[in-house]
C-alpha positions as CSV (number, residue, x, y, z in Angstrom):
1,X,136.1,136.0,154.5
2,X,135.1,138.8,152.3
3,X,131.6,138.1,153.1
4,X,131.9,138.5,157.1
5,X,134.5,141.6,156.2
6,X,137.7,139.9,157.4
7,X,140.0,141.5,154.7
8,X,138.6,144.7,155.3
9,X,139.6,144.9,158.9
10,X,143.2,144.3,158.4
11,X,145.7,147.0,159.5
12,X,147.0,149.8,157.2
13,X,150.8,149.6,158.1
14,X,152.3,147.2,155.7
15,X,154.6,145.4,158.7
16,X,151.4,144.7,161.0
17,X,149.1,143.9,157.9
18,X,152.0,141.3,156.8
19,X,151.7,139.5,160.5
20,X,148.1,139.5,160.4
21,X,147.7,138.0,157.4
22,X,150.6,134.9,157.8
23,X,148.4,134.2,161.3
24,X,145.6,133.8,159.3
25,X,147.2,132.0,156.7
26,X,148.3,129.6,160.2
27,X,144.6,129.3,161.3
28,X,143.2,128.1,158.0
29,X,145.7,125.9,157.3
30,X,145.5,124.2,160.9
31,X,141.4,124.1,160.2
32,X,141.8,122.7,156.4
33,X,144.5,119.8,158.5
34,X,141.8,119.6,161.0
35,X,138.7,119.2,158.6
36,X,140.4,116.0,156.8
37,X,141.7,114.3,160.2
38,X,138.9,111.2,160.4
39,X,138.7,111.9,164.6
40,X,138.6,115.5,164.7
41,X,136.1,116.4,166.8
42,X,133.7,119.5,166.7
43,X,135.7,121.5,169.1
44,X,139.2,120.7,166.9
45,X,137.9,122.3,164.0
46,X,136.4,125.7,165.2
47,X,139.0,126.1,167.4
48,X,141.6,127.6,165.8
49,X,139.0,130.2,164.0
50,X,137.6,131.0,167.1
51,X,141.3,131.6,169.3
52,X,142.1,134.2,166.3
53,X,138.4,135.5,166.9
54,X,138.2,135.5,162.8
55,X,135.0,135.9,161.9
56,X,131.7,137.3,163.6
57,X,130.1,134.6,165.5
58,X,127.4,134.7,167.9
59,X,128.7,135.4,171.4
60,X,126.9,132.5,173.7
61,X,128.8,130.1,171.1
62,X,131.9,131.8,172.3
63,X,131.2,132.2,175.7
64,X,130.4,128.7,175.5
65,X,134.0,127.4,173.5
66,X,135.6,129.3,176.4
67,X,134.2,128.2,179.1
68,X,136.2,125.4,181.7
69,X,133.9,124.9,184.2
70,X,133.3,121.7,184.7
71,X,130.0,119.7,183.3
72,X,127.5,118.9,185.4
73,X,126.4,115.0,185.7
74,X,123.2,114.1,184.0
75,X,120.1,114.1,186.9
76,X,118.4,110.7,187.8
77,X,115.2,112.5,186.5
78,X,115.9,114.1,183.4
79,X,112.4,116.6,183.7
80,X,113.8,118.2,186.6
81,X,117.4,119.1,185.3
82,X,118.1,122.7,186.0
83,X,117.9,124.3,182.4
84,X,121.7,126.0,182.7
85,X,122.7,122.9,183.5
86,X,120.9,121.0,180.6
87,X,122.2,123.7,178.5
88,X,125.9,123.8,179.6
89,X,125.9,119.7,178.9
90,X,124.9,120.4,175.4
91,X,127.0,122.6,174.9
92,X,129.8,120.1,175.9
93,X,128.3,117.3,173.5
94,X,128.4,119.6,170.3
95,X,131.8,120.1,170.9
96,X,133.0,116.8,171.8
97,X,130.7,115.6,168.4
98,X,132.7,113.9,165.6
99,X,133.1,116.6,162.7
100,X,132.1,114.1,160.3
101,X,128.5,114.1,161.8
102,X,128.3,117.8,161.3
103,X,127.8,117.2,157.7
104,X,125.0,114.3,157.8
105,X,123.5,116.7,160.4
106,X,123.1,119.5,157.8
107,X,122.1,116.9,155.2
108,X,119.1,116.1,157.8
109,X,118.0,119.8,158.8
110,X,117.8,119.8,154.6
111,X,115.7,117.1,154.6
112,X,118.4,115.3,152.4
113,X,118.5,112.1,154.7
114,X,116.1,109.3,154.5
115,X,115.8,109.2,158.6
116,X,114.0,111.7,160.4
117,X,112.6,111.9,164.0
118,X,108.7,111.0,164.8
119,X,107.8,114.6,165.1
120,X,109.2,116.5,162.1
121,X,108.1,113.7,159.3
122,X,104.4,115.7,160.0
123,X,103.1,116.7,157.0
124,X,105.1,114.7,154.6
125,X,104.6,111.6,152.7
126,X,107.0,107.9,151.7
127,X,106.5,105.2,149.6
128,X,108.2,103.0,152.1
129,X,107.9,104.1,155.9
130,X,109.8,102.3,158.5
131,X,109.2,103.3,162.0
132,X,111.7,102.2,164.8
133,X,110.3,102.6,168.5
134,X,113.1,102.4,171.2
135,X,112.3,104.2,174.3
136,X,115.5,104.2,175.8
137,X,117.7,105.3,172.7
138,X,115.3,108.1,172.5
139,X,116.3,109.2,175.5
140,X,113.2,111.2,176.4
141,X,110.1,110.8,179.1
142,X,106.9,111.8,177.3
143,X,106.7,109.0,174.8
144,X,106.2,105.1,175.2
145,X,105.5,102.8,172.9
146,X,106.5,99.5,174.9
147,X,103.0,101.1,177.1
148,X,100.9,101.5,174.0
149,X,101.2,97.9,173.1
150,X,101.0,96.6,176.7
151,X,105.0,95.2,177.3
152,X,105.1,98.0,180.0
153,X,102.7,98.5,182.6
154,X,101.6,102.1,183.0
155,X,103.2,104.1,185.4
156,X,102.0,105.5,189.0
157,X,101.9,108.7,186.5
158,X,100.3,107.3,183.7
159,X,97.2,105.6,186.6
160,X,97.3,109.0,188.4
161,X,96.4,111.2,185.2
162,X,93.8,108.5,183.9
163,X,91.7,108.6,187.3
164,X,91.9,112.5,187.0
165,X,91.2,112.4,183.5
166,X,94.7,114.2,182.0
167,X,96.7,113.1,179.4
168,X,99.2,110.5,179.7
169,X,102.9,109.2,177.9
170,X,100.2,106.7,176.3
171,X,97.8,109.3,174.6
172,X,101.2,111.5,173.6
173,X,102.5,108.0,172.5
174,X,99.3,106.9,170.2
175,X,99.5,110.6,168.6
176,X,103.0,110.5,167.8
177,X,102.1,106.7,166.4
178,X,99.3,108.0,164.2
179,X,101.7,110.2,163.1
180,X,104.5,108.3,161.8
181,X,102.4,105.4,160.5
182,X,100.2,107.7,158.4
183,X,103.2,109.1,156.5
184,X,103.1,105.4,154.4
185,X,102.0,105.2,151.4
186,X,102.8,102.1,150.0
187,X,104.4,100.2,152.9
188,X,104.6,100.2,156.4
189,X,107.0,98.4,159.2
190,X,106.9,98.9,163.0
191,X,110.0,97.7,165.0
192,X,109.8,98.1,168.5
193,X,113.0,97.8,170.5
194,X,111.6,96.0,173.8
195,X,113.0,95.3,177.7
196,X,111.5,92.0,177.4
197,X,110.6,90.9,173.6
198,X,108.6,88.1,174.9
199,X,106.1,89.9,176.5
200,X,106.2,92.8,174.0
201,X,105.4,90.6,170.8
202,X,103.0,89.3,173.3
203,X,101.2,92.2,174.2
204,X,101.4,93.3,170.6
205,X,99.7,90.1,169.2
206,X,97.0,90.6,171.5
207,X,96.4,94.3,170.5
208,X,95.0,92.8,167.4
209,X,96.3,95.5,165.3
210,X,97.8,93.2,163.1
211,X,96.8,89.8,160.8
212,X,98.1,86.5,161.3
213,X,102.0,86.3,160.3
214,X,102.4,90.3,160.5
215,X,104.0,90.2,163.8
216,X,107.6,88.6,164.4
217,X,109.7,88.6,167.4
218,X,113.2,88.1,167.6
């Protein structure tokens, strides 16, 4: 509070500083209750600091708290979702986002947890790497890996860039690959999360990436 100047901007007169500072008193307490409940959500927390407007906070996270409009539905085709409306829907996650994963989040933009996307573990190095492919849970369009090992035919996409000679989810896929599995250092495990594990364990037997009893398919 005395960093972001809150006691400095309470009134002179004794009577109005009084009231000022018992609301305050009222927020903090309701955030401290709100911190410790185990299903307090995101928006349950900030709340009450952002009705009383305490500290300086940047406005399109405000304008964002106040806004009741109602959230747009995800699009069948998540690469042409208007941007506002991609926005406004995160918006509505962060704040609907158990509390308790606010902290493990922090934790991970630290680099304090041992799990980490594909894309940011560039550059760094483990003992022990474990990779875990699942294209759906990733919920993105520009990687997969059930393509690179053959469980998943390529898409009219994928066939159109290769006959005009433009990159594909499979090239962006191998890169990202070569990327996770070269962060090992000692040891190295691949688990790919697949539509149809019998032809996936299949296709990946067949890639010959891997020696006799390396591969397992459950």
């Amino acid at each position: 509070m005395r960093q972001d100047g809150v006691l400095s901007k309470l009134p002179d007169d004794g009577e109005a500083r009084s009231k000022v500072v018992a609301e305050i008193q009222r927020t903090l307490s309701q955030f401290a209750k709100n911190v410790l409940h185990p299903e307090a959500k995101v928006r349950d927390v900030v709340g009450p600091l952002l009705d009383l407007e305490l500290f300086d906070v940047d406005s399109r996270f405000y304008n964002a708290y106040r806004d009741e409009t109602a959230v747009p539905p995800p699009p069948a085709v998540k690469s042409q979702e208007d941007v506002e409306d991609r926005r406004k829907r995160g918006w509505d996650a962060l704040f609907r986002t158990p509390w308790k994963e606010i902290c493990k989040y922090r934790a991970y933009l630290r680099g304090e947890m041992e799990l980490a996307t594909h894309q940011v573990v560039k550059g760094s190095e483990f003992k022990h790497v474990m990779v875990v492919m699942d294209d759906t849970d990733a919920g993105g369009f520009l990687f997969a890996y059930e393509k690179v090992v053959g469980g998943q035919a390529p898409g009219k996409s994928d066939l159109k860039n290769m006959e005009e000679g433009k990159e594909t989810s499979i090239d962006r896929t191998l890169r990202l690959l070569y990327v996770t599995c070269s962060r090992a250092e000692e040891s190295l495990a691949l688990i790919l999360w697949a539509a149809n594990p019998g032809a996936a364990i299949d296709a990946v037997k067949a890639t010959g990436w891997f020696l006799e009893g390396e591969t397992q398919g459950v």
